[in-house]
C-alpha positions as CSV (number, residue, x, y, z in Angstrom):
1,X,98.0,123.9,105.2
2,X,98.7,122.4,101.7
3,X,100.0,119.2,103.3
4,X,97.1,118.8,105.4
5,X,94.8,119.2,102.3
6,X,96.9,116.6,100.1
7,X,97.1,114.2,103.3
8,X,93.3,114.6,103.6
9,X,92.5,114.2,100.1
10,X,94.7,111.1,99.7
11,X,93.0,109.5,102.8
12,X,89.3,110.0,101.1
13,X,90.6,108.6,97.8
14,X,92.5,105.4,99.4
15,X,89.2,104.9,101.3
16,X,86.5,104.9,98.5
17,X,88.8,103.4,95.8
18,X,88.1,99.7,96.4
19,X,84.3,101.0,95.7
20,X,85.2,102.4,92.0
21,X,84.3,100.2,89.4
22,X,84.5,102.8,86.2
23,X,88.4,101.8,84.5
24,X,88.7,106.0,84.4
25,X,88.0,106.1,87.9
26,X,90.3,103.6,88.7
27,X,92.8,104.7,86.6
28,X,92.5,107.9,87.8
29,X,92.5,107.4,91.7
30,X,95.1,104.8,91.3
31,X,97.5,107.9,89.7
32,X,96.7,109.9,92.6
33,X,97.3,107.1,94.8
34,X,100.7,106.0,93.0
35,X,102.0,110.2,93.2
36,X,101.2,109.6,97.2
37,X,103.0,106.7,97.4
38,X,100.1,105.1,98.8
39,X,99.4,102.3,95.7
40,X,100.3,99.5,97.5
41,X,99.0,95.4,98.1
42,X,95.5,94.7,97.5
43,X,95.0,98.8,96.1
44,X,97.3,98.1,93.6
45,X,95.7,94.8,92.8
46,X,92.5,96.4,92.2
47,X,94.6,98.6,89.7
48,X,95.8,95.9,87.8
49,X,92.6,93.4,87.4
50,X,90.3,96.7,86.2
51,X,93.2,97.5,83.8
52,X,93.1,93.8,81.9
């Protein structure tokens, strides 16, 4: 199902993102990640310090 999929897709992106080191890549992931809801503590962290 579609939720499946997104719930899936969400879990493979929240577990390689700490692993991304390209500022698109993190930018991008951390959207995805924000849309999920799942862009939280040390995640969102990671967002900020590649931004600056």
């Amino acid at each position: 199902s579609l939720e499946r999929s997104i719930t899936k897709a969400g879990d493979y992106i929240e577990f390689h993102y700490r692993n991304l080191r390209r500022p698109y890549s993190v930018a991008i992931a951390g959207y995805a990640l924000a849309q999920s809801g799942r862009l939280e503590k040390d995640l969102f962290e990671k967002f900020l310090s590649t931004a600056t």
